[in-house]
C-alpha positions as CSV (number, residue, x, y, z in Angstrom):
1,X,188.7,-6.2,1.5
2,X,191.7,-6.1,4.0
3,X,190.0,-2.6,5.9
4,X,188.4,-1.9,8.6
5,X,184.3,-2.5,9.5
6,X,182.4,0.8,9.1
7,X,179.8,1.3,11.7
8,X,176.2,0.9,11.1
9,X,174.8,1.9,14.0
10,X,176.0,5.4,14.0
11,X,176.7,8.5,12.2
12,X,180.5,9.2,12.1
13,X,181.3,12.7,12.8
14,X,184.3,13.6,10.7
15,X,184.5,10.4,8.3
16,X,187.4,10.4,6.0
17,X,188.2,8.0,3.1
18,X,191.3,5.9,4.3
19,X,189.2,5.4,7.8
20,X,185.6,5.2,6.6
21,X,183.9,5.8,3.0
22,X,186.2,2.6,1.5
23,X,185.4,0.1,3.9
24,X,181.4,1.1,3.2
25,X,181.4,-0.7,-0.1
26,X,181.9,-4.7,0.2
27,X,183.7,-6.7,-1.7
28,X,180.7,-7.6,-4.3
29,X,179.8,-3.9,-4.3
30,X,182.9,-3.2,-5.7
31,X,183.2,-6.1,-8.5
32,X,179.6,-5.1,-9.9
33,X,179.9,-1.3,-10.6
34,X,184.0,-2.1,-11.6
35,X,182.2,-4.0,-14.1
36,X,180.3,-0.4,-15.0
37,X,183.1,1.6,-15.3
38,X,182.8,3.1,-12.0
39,X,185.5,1.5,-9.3
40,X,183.8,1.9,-5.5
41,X,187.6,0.8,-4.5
42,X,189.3,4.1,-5.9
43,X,189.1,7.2,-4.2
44,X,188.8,9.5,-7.7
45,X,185.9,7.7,-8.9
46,X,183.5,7.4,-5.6
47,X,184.8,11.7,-5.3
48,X,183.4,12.3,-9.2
49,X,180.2,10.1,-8.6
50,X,179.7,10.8,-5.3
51,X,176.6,12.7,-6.2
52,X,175.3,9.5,-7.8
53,X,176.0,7.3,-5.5
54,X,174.5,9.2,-2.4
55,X,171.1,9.7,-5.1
56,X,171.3,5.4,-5.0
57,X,171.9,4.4,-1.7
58,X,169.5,7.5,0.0
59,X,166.8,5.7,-2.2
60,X,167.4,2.6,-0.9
61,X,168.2,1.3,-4.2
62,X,171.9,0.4,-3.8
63,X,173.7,-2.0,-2.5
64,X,171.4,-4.1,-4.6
65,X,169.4,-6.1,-1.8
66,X,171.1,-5.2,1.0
67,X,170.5,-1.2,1.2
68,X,172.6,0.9,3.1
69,X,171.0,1.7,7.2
70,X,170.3,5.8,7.5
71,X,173.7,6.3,9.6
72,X,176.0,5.3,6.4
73,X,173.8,7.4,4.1
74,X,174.0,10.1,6.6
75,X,177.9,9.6,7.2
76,X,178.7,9.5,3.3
77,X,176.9,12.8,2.7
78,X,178.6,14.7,6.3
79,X,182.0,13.6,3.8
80,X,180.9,15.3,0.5
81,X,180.0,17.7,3.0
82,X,183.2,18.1,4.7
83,X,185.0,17.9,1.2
84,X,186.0,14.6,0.7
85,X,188.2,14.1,2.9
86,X,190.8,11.2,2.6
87,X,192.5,11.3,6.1
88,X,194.3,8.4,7.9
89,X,193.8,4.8,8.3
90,X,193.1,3.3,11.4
91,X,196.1,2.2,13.5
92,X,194.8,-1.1,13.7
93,X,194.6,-2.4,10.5
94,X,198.6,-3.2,11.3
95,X,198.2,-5.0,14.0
96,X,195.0,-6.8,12.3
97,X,198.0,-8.0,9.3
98,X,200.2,-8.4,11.7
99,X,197.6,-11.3,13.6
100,X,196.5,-12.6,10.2
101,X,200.3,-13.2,9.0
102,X,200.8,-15.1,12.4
103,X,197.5,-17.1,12.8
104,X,198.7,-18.9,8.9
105,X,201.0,-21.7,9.6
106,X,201.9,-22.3,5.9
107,X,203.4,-18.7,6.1
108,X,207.4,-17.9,5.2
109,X,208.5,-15.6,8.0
110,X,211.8,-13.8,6.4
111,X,213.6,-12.9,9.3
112,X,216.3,-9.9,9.9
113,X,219.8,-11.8,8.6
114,X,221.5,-10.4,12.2
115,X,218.5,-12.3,13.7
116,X,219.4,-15.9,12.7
117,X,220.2,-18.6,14.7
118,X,223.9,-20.7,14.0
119,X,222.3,-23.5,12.5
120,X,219.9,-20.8,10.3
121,X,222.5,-19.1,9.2
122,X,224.4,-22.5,8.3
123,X,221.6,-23.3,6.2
124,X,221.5,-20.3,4.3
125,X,225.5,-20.7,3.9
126,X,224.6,-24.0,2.5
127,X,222.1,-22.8,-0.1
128,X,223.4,-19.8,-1.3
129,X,226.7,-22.1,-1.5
130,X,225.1,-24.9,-3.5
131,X,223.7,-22.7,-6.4
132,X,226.5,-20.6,-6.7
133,X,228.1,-24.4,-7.8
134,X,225.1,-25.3,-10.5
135,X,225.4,-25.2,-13.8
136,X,225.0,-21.8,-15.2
137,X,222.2,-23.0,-18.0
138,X,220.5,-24.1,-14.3
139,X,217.2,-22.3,-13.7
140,X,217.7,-22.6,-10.0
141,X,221.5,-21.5,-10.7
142,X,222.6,-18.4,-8.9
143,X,224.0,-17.2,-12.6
144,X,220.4,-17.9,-13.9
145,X,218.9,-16.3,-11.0
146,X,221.1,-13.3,-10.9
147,X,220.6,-12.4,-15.0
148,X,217.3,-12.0,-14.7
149,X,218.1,-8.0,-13.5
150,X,219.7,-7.4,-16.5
151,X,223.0,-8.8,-18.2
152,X,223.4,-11.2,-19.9
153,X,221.5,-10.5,-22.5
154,X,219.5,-10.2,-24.5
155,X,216.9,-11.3,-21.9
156,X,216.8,-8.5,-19.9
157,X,214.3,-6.8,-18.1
158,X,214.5,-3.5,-16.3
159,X,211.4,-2.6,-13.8
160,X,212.5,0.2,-12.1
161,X,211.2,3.7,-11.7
162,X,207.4,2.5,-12.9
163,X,204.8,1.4,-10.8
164,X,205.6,-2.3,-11.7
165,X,208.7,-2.1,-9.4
166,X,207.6,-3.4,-6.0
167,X,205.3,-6.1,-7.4
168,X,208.4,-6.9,-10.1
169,X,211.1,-7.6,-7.0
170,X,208.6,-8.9,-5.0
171,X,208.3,-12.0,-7.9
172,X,212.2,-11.8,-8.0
173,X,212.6,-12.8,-4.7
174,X,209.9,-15.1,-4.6
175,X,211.9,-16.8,-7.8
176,X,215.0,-16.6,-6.0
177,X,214.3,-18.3,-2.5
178,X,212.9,-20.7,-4.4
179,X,215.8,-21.8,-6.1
180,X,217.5,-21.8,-2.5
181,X,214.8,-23.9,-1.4
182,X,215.6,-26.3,-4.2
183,X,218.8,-27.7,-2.6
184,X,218.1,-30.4,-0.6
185,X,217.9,-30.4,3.0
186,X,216.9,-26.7,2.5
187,X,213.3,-26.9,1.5
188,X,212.0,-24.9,4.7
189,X,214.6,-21.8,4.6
190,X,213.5,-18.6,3.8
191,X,215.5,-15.1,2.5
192,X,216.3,-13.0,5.4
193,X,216.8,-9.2,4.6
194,X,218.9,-6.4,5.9
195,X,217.5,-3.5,7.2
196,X,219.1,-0.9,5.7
197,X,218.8,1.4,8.5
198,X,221.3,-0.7,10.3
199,X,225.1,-1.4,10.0
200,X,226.4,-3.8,7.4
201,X,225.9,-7.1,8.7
202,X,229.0,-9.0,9.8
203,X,227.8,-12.2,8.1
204,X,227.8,-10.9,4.6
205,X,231.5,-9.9,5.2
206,X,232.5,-13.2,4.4
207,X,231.8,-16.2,2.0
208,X,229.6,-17.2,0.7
209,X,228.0,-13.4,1.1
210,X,230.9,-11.6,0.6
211,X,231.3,-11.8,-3.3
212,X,230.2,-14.0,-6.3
213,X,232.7,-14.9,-9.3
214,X,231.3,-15.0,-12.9
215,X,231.6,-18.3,-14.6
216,X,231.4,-17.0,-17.9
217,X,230.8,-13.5,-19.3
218,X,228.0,-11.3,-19.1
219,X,229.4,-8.3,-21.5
220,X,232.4,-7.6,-22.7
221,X,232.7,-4.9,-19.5
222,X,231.9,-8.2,-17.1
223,X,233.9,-11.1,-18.6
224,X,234.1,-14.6,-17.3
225,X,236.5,-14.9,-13.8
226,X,234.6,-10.8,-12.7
227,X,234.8,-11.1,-8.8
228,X,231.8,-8.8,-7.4
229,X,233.4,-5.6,-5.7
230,X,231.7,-3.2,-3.1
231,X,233.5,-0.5,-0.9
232,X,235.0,-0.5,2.3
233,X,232.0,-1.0,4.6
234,X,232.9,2.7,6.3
235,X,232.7,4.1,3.4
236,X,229.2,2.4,2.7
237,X,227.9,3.0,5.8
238,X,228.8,6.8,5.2
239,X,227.3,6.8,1.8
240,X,224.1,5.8,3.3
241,X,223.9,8.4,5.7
242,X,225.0,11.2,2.9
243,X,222.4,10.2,0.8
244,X,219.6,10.3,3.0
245,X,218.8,6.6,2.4
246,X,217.1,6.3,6.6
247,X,215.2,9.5,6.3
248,X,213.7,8.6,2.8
249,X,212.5,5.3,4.1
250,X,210.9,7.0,7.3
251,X,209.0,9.6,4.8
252,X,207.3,6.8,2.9
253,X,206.1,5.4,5.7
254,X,203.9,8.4,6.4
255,X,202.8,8.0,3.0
256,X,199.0,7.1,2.4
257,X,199.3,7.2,-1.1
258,X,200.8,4.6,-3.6
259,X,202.5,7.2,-5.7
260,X,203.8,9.0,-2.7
261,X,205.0,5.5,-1.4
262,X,206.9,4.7,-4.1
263,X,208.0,8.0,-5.4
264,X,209.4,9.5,-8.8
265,X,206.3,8.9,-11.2
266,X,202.9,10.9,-11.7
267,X,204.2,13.7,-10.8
268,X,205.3,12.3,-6.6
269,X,208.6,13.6,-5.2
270,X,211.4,11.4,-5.1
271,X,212.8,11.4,-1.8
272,X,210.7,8.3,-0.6
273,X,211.1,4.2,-1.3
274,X,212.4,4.6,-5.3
275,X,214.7,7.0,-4.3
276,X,215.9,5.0,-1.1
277,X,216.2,2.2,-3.5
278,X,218.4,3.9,-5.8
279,X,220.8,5.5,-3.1
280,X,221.0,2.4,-1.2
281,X,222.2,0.9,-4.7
282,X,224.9,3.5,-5.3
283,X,225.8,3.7,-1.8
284,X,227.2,0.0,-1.7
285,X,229.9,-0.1,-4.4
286,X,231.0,-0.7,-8.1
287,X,229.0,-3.4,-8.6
288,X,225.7,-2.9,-7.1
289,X,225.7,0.7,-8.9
290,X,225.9,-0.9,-12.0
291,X,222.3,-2.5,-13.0
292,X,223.3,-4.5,-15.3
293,X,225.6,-6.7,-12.5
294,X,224.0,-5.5,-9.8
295,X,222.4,-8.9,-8.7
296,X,225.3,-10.9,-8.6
297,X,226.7,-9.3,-5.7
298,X,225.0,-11.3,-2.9
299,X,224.5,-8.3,-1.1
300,X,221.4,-7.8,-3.7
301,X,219.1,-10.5,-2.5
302,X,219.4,-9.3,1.1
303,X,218.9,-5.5,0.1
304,X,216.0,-6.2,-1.8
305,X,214.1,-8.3,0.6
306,X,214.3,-5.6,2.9
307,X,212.6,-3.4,0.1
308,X,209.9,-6.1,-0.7
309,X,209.2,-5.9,3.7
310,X,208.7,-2.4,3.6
311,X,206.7,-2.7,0.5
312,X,204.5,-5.1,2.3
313,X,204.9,-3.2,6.0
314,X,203.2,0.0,4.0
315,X,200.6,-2.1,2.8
316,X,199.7,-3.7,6.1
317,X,199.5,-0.1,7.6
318,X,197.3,1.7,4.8
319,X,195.1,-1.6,4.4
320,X,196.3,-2.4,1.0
321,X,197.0,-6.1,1.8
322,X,194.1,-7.0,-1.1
323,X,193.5,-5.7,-4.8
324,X,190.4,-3.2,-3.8
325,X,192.7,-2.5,-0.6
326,X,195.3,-1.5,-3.0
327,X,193.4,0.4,-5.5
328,X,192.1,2.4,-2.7
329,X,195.2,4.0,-2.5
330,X,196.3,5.1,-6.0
331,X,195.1,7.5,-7.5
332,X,192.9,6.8,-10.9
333,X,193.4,10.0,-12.4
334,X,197.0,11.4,-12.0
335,X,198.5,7.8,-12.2
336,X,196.2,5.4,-15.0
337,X,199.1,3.2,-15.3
338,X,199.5,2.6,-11.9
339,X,195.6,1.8,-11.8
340,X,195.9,-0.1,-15.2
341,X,198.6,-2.6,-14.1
342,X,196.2,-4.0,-11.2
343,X,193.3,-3.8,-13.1
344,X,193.9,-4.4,-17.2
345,X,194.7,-8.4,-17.8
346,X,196.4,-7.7,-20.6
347,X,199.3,-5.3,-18.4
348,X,199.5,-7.8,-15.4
349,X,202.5,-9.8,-16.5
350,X,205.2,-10.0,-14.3
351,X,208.2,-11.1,-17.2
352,X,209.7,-13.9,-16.9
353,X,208.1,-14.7,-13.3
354,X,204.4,-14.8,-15.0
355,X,205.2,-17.8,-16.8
356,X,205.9,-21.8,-15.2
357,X,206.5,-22.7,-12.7
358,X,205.4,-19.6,-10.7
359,X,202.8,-17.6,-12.9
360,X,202.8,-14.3,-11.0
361,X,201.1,-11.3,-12.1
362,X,200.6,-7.8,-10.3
363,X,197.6,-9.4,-9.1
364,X,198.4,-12.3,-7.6
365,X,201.6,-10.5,-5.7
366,X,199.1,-8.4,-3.9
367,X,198.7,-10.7,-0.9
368,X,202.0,-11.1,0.1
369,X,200.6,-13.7,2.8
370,X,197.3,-15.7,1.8
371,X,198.8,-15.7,-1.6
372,X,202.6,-15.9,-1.9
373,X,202.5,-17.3,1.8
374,X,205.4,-15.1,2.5
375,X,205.5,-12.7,5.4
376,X,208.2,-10.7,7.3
377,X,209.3,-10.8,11.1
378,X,208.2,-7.3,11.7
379,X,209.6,-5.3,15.1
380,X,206.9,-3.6,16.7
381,X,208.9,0.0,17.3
382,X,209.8,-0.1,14.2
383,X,206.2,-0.5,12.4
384,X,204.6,1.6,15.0
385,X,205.1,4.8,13.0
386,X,202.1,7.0,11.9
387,X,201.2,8.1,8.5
388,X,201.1,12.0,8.2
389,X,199.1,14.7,5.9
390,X,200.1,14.2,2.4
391,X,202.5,17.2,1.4
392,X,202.5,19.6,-1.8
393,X,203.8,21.9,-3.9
394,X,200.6,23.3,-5.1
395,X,196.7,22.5,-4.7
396,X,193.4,23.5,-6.1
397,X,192.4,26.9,-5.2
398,X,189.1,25.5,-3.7
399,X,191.1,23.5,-1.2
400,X,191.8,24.6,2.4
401,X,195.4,24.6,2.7
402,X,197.9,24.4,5.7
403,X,201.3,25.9,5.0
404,X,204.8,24.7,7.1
405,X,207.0,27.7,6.8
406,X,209.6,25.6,8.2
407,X,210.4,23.2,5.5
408,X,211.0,23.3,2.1
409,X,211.1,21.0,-1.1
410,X,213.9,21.8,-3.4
411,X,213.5,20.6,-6.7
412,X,215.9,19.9,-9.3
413,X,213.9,19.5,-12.4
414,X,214.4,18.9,-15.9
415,X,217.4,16.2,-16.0
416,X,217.5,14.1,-19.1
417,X,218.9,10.9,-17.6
418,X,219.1,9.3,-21.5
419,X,223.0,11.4,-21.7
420,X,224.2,10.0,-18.7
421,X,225.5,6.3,-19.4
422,X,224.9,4.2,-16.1
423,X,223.8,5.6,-12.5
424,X,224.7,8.5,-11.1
425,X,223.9,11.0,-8.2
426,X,222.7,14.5,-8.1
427,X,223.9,16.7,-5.2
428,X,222.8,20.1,-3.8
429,X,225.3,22.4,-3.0
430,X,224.6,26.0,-1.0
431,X,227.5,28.1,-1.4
432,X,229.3,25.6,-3.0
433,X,229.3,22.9,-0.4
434,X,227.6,20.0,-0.9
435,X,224.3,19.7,2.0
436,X,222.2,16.6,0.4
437,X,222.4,14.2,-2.3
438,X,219.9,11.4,-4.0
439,X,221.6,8.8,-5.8
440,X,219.6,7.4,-9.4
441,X,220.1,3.7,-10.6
442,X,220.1,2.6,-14.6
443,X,222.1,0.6,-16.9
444,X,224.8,1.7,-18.7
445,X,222.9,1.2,-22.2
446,X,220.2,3.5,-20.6
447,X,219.3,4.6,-24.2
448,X,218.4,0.8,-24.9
449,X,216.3,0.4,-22.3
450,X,212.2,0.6,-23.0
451,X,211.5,1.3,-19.6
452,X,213.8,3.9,-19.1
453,X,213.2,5.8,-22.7
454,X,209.6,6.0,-21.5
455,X,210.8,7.9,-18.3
456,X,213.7,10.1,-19.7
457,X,213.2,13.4,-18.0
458,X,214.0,13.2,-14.1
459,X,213.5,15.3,-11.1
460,X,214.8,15.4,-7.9
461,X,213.5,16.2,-4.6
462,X,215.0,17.6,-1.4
463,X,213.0,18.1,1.5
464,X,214.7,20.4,4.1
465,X,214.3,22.9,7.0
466,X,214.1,26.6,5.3
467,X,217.4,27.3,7.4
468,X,218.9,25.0,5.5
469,X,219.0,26.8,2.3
470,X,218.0,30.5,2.9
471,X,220.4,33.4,2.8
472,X,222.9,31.3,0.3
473,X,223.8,30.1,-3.3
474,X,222.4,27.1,-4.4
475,X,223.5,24.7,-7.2
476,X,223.8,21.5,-8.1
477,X,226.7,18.6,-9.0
478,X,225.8,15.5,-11.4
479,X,228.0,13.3,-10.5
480,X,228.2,10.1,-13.1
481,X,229.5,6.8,-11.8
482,X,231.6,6.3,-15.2
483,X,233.6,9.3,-15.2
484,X,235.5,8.2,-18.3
485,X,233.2,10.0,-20.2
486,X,232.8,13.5,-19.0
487,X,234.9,13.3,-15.5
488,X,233.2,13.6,-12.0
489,X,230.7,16.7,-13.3
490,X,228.5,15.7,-16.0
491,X,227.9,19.3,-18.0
492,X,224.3,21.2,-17.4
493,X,223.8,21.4,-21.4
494,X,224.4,18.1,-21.6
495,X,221.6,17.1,-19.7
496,X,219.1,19.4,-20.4
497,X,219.9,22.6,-18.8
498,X,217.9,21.4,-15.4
499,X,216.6,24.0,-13.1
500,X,216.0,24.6,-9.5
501,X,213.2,25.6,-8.1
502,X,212.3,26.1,-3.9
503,X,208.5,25.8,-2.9
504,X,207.0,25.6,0.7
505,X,205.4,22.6,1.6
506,X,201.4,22.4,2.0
507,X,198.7,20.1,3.1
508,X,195.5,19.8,2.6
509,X,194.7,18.0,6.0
């Protein structure tokens, strides 16, 4: 597993699960009692057996062979004792990933695109350049490349807001620098990404960055001769800031948890990655708000491999670099799919990327480096931020509980994202001006969509200093991107009737 080394020699004071109880179960530990329905990997299950499994290895009679010294026993029962705990991991298991990425020579290092040497950034010209000009029945095409996200269809495939969307883009792009790689003289260039917590980068200003021409037609909204637009790049870079896009990406970054990473589904808040995502998407212009075109603005493949490096950034700094590494962090019973997709063969496909020539699967995505061989140029300032306490609306009565009476989380609730055709972006008003915003990202056909069907009824989440909103009259705008249908306000009833609701925010830790 890619965690830490427990001590053996030693009883550990205040262990916690993120520092201590996971990384006391090895990697065949963990495969064998898997096999018995009980996952040592998952924080749920070793919490509901714990009993069990201190009954076992007190004995002597587990690990099978290789039984456990007095200290562990006696640090596993001082954490039932203390509660279960799940705490922090330790702040070197970053800088551990960050070694291991640099001691493999066969590694991609994708590099920040403001970062790139002339002759870099020539090749990238010259790639991006070359399979904009293939064929568009090409797999390597750009066009090819580029439909996979949605139009043209009827091949299309939507992985967004369920827990198959980092692994999902992190294929894409795997997919799509290797079509770069396939023109020749460019077999050793790698995808760089914009940080999107930095000013729109010069270089995609201009061609071949700045826009992408359809050669044929991809709906009868999108037809053949459609030159990608975005908006002026003040009004982007204001966009970004109005939606929160910087803070969101800072909060899941304190995030232990895989849903709290990621956001929206079993029952997280969306103000982290998913939500950054989304108003990073609506921020940029008409056609990177529109899912069904979004990746054949060029802008896309740059924007998401920033997403697919802080995907893997969080997963070097909670010490989910591996599959039990991973599964330590999710948890089993508010979120089964999320558990399932890693763990049930039959829900690993990664469409169309699981088939030749790359065969990728949730799995096999996991190890962005030892198994992809793809790793990010990481700035150490940057990745140097600590996780935090895990925040709530509510908790178990028998938990200990620290209230902050200084922020709060309001929630709009209750949105039924099926009535609004295409992406749209939900704003909090107090007193009738307009104090935060969260963008959403869907197709047009949203009602066609499986995924999205699955997931109709949204919420949004607003975390903000009490001051904020006390003494004043809160509300909320939808705002639709096609306004042909309803105008700029897209009606309560038609929607749902959503509510509001204002909670402080707790912690358990």
């Amino acid at each position: 597993m890619a965690l830490d080394s427990p001590s053996t020699t030693s009883t550990t004071t205040n262990p916690t699960w993120y520092a201590t109880i996971r990384n006391m179960f090895n990697t065949m530990d963990v495969s064998h009692m898997r096999a018995q329905g009980i996952d040592l990997a998952n924080y749920n299950d070793v919490k509901n057996h714990a009993g069990d499994i201190y009954q076992q290895v007190a004995a002597g009679n587990m690990p099978p062979g290789a039984p456990w010294p007095p200290t562990s026993v006696a640090t596993f029962l001082t954490w039932m004792n203390n509660g279960y705990p799940k705490g922090q991991p330790s702040r070197a298991l970053l800088t551990t990933n960050l070694a291991t990425q640099r001691s493999r020579p066969e590694t991609r290092i994708r590099k920040d695109i403001t970062t790139l040497t002339p002759p870099e950034l020539d090749l990238l010209k010259t790639a991006f350049t070359a399979i904009m000009a293939k064929s568009s029945t090409d797999p390597d095409s750009y066009f090819v490349q580029a439909g996979y996200h949605w139009y043209p269809a009827p091949n299309t495939y939507c992985m967004h807001h369920v827990p198959g969307y980092n692994p999902w883009h992190r294929a894409y792009m795997l997919s799509f620098e290797n079509a770069l790689r396939s023109v020749p003289g460019c077999e050793q260039l790698t995808l760089p990404y914009w940080d999107i917590t930095t000013p729109f980068p010069e270089v995609l200003k201009s061609p071949p960055f700045a826009s992408y021409t359809l050669p044929e037609a991809v709906s009868p909204d999108y037809p053949q001769g459609y030159v990608t637009q975005r908006f002026d790049y003040a009004t982007i870079q204001q966009n970004l800031l109005n939606y929160g896009v910087t803070a969101d990406i800072n909060r899941a970054l304190t995030k232990t948890d895989w849903e709290d990473f990621n956001g929206f589904f079993a029952g997280a808040a969306y103000n982290t990655i998913i939500a950054a995502h989304d108003s990073g998407h609506n921020s940029i212009g008409p056609t990177m708000q529109d899912q069904g075109v979004a990746a054949f603005d060029p802008v896309f493949w740059f924007f998401h491999c920033n997403w697919d490096r802080l995907f893997w950034l969080w997963q070097s700094k909670v010490g989910a670099t591996d599959l039990n590494g991973l599964i330590s962090t999710i948890n089993k019973e508010t979120d089964p799919l999320s558990y399932q997709i890693f763990t049930d063969s039959s829900l690993e496909a990664l469409n169309p990327f699981s088939g030749a020539p790359l065969h990728l699967k949730t799995t096999n995505i996991i190890d962005s480096v030892n198994s992809l061989h793809v790793g990010y140029e990481i700035s150490p300032t940057f990745a140097a931020s600590d996780t935090l306490p895990k925040t709530q609306i509510s908790a178990f009565a028998s938990e200990k509980l620290l209230v902050d009476t200084t922020r709060v989380n309001v929630s709009v609730q209750g949105v039924n994202r099926l009535k609004i055709p295409g992406s749209f972006s939900v704003h909090l008003l107090k007193d009738g001006k307009v104090i935060a915003s969260k963008g959403f990202f869907q197709p047009v056909e949203v009602e066609q969509c499986a995924t999205c069907v699955e997931n109709a009824i949204v919420r949004f989440d607003f975390e903000l200093p009490l001051e904020s909103v006390a003494g004043g009259r809160l509300s909320v705008w939808v705002e639709p991107v096609n306004k042909s249908f309803v105008g700029d306000r897209f009606p309560n009833k038609l929607m749902g009737n959503p509510t509001i609701e204002v909670h402080l925010l707790m912690s358990t830790e």
